[in-house]
MIBAMAR-514879 format. One record per residue (C-alpha): residue in three letters; z, x, y. Coordinates in steps of 0.5 Angstrom, whole numbers, padded with zeros to 4 digits, always signed. Last residue first. Layout:
% MIBAMAR-514879
ALAZXY...
***
This chain:
% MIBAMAR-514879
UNK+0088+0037+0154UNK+0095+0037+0149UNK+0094+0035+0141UNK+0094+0029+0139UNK+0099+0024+0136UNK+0104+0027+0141UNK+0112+0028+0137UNK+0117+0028+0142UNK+0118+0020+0139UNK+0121+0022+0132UNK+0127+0026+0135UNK+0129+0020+0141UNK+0127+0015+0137UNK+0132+0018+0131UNK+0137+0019+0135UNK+0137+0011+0137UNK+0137+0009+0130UNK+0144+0012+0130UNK+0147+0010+0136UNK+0145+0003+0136UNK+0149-0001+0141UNK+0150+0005+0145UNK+0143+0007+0145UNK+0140+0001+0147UNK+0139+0002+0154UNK+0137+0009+0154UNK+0133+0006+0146UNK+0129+0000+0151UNK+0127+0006+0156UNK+0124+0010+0152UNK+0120+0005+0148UNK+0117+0001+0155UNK+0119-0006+0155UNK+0113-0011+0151UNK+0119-0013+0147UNK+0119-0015+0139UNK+0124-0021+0137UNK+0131-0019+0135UNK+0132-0019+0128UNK+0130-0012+0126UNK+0135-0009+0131UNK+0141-0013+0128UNK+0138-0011+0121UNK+0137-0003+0123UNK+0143-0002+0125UNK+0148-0006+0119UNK+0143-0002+0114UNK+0145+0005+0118UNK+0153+0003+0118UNK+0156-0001+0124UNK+0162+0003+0127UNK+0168-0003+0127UNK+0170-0006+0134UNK+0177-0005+0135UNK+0182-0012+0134UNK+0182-0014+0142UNK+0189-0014+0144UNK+0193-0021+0146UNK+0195-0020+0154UNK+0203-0021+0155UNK+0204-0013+0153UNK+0199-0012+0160UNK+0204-0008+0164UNK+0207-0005+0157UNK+0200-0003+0155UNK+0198-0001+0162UNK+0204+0004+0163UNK+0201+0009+0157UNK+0196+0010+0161UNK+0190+0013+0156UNK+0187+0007+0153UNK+0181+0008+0147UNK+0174+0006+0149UNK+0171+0012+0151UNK+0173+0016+0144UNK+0171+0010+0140UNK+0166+0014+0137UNK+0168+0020+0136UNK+0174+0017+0133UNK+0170+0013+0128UNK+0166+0018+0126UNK+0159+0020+0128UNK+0154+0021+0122UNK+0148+0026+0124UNK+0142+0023+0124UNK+0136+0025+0121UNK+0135+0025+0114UNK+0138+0018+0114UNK+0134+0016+0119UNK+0129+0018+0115UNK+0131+0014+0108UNK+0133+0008+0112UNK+0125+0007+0115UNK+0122+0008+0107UNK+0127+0003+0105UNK+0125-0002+0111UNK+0118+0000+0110UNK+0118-0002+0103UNK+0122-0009+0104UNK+0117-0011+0109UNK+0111-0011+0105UNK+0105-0013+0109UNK+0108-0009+0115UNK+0106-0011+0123UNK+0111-0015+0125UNK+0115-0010+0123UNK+0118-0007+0129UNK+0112-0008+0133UNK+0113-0009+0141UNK+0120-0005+0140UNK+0118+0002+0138UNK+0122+0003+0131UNK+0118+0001+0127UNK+0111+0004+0129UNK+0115+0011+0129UNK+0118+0010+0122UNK+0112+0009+0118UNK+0109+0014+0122UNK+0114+0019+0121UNK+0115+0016+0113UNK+0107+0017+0112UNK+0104+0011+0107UNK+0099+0007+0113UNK+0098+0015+0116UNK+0094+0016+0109UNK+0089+0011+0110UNK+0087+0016+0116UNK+0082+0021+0114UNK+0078+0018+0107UNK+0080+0010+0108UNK+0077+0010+0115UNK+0071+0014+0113UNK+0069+0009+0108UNK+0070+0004+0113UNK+0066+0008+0119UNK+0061+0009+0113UNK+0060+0002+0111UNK+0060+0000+0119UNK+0055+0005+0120UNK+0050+0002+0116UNK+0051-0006+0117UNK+0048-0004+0124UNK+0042-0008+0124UNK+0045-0015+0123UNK+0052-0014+0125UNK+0058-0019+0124UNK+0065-0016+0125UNK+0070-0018+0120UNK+0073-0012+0116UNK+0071-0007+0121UNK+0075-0010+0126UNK+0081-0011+0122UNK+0080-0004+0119UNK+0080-0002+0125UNK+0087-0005+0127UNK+0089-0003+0122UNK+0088+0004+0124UNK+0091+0002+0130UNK+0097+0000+0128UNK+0099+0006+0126UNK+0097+0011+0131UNK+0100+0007+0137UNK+0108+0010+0135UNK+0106+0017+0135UNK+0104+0016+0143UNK+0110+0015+0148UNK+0108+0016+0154UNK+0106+0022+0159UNK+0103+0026+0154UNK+0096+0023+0153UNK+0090+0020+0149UNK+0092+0015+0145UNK+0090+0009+0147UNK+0083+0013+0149UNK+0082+0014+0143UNK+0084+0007+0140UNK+0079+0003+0145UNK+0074+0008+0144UNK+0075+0007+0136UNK+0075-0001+0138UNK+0068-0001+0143UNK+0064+0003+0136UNK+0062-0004+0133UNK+0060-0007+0139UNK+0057-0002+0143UNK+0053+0000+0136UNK+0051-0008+0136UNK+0048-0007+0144UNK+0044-0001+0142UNK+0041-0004+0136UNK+0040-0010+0139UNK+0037-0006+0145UNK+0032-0002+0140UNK+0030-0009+0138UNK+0028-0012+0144UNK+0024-0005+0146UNK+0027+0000+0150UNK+0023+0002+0156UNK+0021+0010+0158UNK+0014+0009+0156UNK+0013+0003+0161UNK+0015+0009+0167UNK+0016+0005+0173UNK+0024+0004+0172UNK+0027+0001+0178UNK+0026-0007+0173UNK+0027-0003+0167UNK+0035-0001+0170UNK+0037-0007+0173UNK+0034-0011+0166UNK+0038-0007+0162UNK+0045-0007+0166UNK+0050-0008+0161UNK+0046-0004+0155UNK+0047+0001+0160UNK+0054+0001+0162UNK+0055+0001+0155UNK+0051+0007+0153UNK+0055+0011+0159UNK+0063+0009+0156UNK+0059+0011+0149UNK+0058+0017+0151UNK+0064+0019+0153UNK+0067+0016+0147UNK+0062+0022+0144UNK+0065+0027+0147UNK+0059+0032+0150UNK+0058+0027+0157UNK+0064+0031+0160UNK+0062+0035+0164UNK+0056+0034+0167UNK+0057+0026+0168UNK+0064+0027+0171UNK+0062+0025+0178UNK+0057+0020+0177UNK+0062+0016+0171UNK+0067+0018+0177UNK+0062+0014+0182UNK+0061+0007+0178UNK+0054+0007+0172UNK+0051+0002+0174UNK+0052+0000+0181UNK+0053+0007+0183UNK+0046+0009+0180UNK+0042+0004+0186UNK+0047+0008+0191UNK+0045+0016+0189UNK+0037+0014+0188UNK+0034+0014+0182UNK+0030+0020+0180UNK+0033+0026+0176UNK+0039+0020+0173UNK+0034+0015+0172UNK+0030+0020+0167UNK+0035+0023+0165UNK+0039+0016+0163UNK+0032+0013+0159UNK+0030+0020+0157UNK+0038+0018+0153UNK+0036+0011+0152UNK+0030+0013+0147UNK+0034+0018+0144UNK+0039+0013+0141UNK+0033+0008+0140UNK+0031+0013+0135UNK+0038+0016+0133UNK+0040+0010+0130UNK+0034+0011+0123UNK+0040+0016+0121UNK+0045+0011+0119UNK+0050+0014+0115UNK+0051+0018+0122UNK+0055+0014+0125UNK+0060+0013+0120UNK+0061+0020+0120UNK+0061+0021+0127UNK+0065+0016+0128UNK+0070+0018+0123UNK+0071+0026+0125UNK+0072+0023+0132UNK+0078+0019+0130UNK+0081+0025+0125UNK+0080+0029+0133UNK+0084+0023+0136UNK+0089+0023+0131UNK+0091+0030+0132UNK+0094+0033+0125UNK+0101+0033+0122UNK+0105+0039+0121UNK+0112+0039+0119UNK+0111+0037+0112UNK+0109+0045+0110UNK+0109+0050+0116UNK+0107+0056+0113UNK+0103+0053+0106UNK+0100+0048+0112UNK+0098+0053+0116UNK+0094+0056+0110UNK+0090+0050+0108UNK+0089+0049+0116UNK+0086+0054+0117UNK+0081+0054+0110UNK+0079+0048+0113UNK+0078+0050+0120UNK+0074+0057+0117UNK+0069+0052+0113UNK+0068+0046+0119UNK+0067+0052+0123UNK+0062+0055+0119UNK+0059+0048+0118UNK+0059+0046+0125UNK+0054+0052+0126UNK+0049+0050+0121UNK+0049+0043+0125UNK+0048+0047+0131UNK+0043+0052+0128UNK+0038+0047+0124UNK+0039+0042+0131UNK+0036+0048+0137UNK+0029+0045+0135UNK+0032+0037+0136UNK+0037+0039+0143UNK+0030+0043+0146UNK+0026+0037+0145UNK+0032+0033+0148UNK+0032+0037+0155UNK+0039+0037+0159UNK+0045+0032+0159UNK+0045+0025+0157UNK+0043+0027+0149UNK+0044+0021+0145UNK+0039+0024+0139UNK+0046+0023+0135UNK+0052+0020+0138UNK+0055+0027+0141UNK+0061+0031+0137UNK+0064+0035+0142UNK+0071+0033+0140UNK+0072+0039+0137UNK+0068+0045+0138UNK+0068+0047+0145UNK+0076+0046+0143UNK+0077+0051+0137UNK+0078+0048+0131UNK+0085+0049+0130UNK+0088+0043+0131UNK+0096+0042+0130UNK+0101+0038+0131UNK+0108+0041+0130UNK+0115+0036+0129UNK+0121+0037+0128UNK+0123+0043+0133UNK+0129+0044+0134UNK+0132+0050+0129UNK+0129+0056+0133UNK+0127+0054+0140UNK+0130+0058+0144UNK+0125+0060+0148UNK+0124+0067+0147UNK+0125+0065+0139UNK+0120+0059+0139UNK+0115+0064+0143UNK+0116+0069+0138UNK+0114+0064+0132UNK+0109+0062+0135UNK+0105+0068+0136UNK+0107+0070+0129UNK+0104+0062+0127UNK+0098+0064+0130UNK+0097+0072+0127UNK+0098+0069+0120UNK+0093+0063+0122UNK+0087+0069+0123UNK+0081+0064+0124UNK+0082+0065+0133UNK+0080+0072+0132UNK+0082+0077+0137UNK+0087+0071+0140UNK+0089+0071+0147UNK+0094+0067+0149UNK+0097+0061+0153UNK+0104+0060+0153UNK+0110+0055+0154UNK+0106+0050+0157UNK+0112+0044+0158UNK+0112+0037+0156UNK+0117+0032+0158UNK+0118+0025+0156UNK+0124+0021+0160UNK+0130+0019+0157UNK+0135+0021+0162UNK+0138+0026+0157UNK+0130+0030+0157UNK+0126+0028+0151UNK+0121+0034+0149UNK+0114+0036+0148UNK+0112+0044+0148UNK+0105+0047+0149UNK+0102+0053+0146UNK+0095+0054+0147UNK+0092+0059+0143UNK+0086+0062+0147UNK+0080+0066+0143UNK+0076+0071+0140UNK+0072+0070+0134UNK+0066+0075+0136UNK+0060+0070+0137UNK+0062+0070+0146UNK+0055+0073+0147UNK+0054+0067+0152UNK+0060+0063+0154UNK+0064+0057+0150UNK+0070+0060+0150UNK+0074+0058+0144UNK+0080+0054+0145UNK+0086+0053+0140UNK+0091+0048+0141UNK+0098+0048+0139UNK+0103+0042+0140UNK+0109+0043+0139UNK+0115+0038+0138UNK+0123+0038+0141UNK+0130+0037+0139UNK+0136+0035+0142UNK+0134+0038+0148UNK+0139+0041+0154UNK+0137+0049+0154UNK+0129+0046+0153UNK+0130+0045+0160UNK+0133+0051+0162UNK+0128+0055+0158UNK+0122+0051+0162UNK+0125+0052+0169UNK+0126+0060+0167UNK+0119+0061+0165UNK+0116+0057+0170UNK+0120+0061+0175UNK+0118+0068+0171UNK+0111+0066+0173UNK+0111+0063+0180UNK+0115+0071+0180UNK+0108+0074+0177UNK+0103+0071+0181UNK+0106+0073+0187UNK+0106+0079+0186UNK+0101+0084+0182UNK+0096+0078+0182UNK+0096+0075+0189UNK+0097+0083+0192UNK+0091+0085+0188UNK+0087+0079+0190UNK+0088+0083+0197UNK+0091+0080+0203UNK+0088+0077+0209UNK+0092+0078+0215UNK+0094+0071+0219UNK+0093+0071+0227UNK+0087+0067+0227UNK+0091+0061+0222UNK+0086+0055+0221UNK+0080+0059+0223UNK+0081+0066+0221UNK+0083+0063+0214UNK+0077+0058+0214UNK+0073+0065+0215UNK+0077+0068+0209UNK+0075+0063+0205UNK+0067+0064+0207UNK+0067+0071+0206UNK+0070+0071+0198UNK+0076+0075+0198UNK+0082+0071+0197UNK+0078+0067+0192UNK+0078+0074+0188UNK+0085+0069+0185UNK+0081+0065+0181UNK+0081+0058+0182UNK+0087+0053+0176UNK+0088+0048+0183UNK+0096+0048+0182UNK+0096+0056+0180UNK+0090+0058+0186UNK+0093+0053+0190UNK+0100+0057+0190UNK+0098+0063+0190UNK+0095+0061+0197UNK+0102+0057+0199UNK+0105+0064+0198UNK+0100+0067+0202UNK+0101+0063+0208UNK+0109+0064+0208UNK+0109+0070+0208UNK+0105+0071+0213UNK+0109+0066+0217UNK+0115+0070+0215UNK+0113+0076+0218UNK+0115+0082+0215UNK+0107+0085+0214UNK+0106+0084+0222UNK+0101+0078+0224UNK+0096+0079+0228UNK+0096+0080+0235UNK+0091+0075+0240UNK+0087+0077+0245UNK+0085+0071+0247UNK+0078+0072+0243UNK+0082+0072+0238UNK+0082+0078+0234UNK+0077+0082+0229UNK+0075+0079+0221UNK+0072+0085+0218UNK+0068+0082+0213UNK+0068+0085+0205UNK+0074+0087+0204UNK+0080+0087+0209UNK+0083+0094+0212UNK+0088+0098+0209UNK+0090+0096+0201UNK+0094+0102+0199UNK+0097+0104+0206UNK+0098+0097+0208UNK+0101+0095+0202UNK+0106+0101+0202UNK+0109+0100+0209UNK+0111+0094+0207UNK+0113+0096+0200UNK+0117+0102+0204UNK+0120+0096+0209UNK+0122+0091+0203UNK+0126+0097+0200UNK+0130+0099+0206UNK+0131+0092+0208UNK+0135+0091+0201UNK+0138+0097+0201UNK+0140+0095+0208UNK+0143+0088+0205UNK+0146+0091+0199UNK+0150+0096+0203UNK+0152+0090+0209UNK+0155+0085+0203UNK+0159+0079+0206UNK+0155+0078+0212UNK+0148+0081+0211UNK+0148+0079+0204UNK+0149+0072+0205UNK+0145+0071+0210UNK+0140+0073+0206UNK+0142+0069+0202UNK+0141+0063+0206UNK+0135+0065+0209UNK+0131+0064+0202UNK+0127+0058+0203UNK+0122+0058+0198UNK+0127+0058+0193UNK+0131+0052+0196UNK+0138+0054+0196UNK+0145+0053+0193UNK+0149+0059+0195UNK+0156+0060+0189UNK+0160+0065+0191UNK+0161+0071+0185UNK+0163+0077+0189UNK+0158+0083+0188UNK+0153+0079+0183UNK+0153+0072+0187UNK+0152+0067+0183UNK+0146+0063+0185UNK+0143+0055+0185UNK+0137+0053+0186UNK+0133+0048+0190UNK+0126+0047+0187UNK+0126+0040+0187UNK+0125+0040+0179UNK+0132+0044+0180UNK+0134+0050+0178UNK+0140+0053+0174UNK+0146+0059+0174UNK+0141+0065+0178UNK+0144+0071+0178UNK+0144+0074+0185UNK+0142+0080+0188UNK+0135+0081+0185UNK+0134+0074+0189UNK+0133+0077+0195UNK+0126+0080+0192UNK+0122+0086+0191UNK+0118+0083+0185UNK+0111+0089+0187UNK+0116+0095+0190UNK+0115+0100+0183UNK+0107+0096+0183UNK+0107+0099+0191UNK+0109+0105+0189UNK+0105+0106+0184UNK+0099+0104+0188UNK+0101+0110+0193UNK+0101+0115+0188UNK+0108+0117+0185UNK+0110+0124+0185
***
């Protein structure tokens, strides 16, 4: 005989939609279903199912009453398992006024919109149970019945889940092809030192309106976050249960976990804790990224037998690994460095709320306990100092804490030197553009810059920022997708090249890996005249000769020959799909590919 409790998960997705198969769903969230008993089509919001219910009741009344049956026996269920509220018995109104009964739509409604703030907000689902939520639920709705956490993760939960799901399968259904990016992240959380993990896996796509679509398909546990073969078994599944098979193009991936990699901090600028302690705990960190840096090596080794040219790595992190190297080529930074960070503690602990927001803005405020561990972040914070100096010296009563003229020249030429690194993560950085296209000429544009800036104390870290720039990213200058992403977005085309006969070679061999030739009827299909009546009405008109398909080659230099445009990549080849068929297919291939991977 079953328990209660199984009872309860037995009944957990009872639903109306259980009677109907679901043919697509909209971004607005309106469905459309087949009845499984007679075929008819029912458009609905799923939130609001009355319409199918309607449905069963008038059409179908044995599969409405087994439908009440079964919601009835999971009310009935619910009430015998969870029975009173945990925690503090919320009593009625002092009106007298009745709770709400488990059926109740306006109950269901309620917990429904609390599933979905705990998604959207990513809070745990025990928020349901703390005490001072559960007092703003008797304020706001007294008649309302709390319901277990139990309850949000069994059911609800689960069917926001398959829904998803469902929208991301349809989604992928009408892709061309599609790029992944997979993250793996580590908690950071004490006695966490087993390896264990989450991989991340999230798809980018180019839907038929040209728009740029990315989608979590899946965040997993990893027992040990070092084991490729168990990632890309991962991978390999969840690309089969997506119909993913044979679209993607493109793979980046980073497999240092997340705690680790872009949490390079400029050395000695501490923002956040003791500095004392930060120097005595410096042996093991650095043995630590060590470790890491060995594991993410032999990683990447392994995953590039298994994915081969597919994978590409996250051009943020190459960027940050250049900093940190070029940073720390000049150890003597780190003293007035460490100088400015007791300086922004000590401000930071002391000063007055108002008086900071002149400096350092609200959000910098804000954010300062969470994101100060990257280095752009801090670079963003010293720059705001070095332009304030003289305010933040004049609230400071300590003398110890004030940087000497030489020291604010230091700071002020790594502000300066470090100012176009920043400019090229931040540049980067996100998935609702086009990003792939914007590797390129930042890298040379990095070169530029170090090539011309003048530094009196930082001549150092310029020489290692360039050796560090030719070691990681010179490569990108020479990639056929990078090569062939940069040309193929209207603001550059080839007006970055120094050797633009190459680069057009290069463009041309991956367009031709890349498209599929189209036939003069396929082509012209549109254009032909059905109506036979139209050609003897019109005889007296002389006929338009048939326009030729242009090759590749002719594409390409019509395309070249316009001037560059400052439009938006995706919208330029929506409208340009017509007059460059072929080169707009391989646009809409090579910029589903993010140049980093997804935060």
């Amino acid at each position: 005989m079953q328990s209660v409790s199984d009872q309860v998960n037995t009944l957990s997705r009872v639903s109306i939609l259980d009677y109907f198969n679901i043919v697509c769903e909209g971004e607005n969230g309106k469905i459309e279903s087949n009845c499984k008993a007679c075929g008819t089509r029912i458009q609905a919001k799923r939130t609001v199912t009355s319409n199918f219910v309607t449905h069963l009741k008038r059409k179908h009344q044995a599969m409405y009453d087994e439908f009440v049956r079964k919601k009835d026996v999971k009310r009935e269920a619910m009430q015998m398992c969870t029975g009173p509220p945990s925690g503090r018995v919320i009593s009625q109104s002092s009106a007298g006024m009745n709770k709400f009964e488990y059926s109740d739509p306006r109950q269901s409604l309620i917990s429904e919109a609390i599933a979905k703030m705990i998604i959207r907000d990513l809070q745990p689902a025990q928020i349901v149970e703390y005490e001072g939520f559960r007092e703003l639920l008797q304020l706001l709705e007294p008649r309302y019945i709390p319901v277990p956490c139990h309850y949000i993760q069994q059911q609800l939960l689960p069917a926001y889940v398959s829904q998803v799901q469902l929208a991301a399968k349809q989604a992928l259904k009408g892709a061309e092809s599609c790029s992944v990016t997979l993250d793996l992240w580590r908690s950071s959380s004490a006695g966490n030192n087993s390896g264990a993990g989450f991989l991340g896996v999230t798809c980018h796509f180019i839907n038929a309106d040209w728009h740029i679509r990315s989608t979590l398909l899946a965040c997993l546990p990893l027992p040990d976050h070092s084991n490729t073969q168990q990632m890309l078994s991962e991978f390999d599944e969840i690309s089969e249960s997506h119909g993913m098979s044979g679209k993607v193009f493109r793979v980046v991936a980073d497999l240092l976990p997340c705690e680790n990699r872009s949490a390079f901090r400029l050395p000695g600028f501490s923002l956040i804790g003791n500095d004392e302690e930060e120097e005595e705990d410096g042996s093991e960190e650095e043995s630590s990224e060590a470790k890491e840096a060995i594991s993410s090596n032999e990683n990447c080794k392994s995953l590039d037998q298994c994915l081969g040219r597919s994978r590409i790595d996250c051009f943020a992190r190459l960027l940050a690994q250049c900093v940190k190297e070029g940073v720390c080529a000049s150890p003597q930074i780190s003293v007035p460095l460490n100088k400015a960070a007791r300086l922004y503690n000590y401000i930071i602990a002391t000063v007055a709320h108002e008086k900071l927001v002149q400096v350092f803005g609200s959000s910098t405020l804000t954010n300062c306990h969470s994101s100060t561990d990257k280095w752009n972040a801090q670079l963003k914070i010293l720059r705001q100092m070095v332009e304030s100096m003289d305010f933040l010296e004049d609230i400071v009563e300590i003398n110890d804490l004030v940087l000497g003229n030489l020291e604010k020249a230091v700071l002020r030429e790594l502000v300066e030197v470090l100012e176009p690194f920043e400019e090229a993560s931040d540049m980067v950085q996100g998935d609702k553009h086009v990003s792939i296209s914007l590797a390129l000429p930042c890298v040379l544009g990095l070169r530029k810059h170090l090539a011309e800036v003048v530094t009196h104390q930082c001549s150092g870290i310029v020489m290692g920022l360039s050796q560090a720039l030719d070691r990681r990213l010179a490569g990108i200058l020479e990639d056929p997708l990078y090569v062939t992403a940069t040309t193929l977005d209207p603001q550059f085309k080839l007006s970055w090249s120094s050797d633009s006969d190459w680069h057009k070679q290069v463009l041309l061999e991956e367009v031709g890996k890349h498209t599929r030739p189209l036939s003069p009827l396929e082509h012209h299909s549109e254009a032909q005249p059905s109506p036979s009546k139209r050609c003897k009405l019109f005889s007296f008109i002389k006929q338009r000769p048939t326009a030729q398909a242009k090759t590749v080659e002719q594409e390409l230099s019509t395309y070249l020959h316009e001037e560059p445009t400052d439009e938006d990549p995706l919208q330029y080849w929506k409208r340009k799909s017509i007059d460059f068929p072929l080169l707009s297919q391989v646009a809409k291939k090579v910029f589903t590919v993010p140049a980093t991977t997804t935060s």
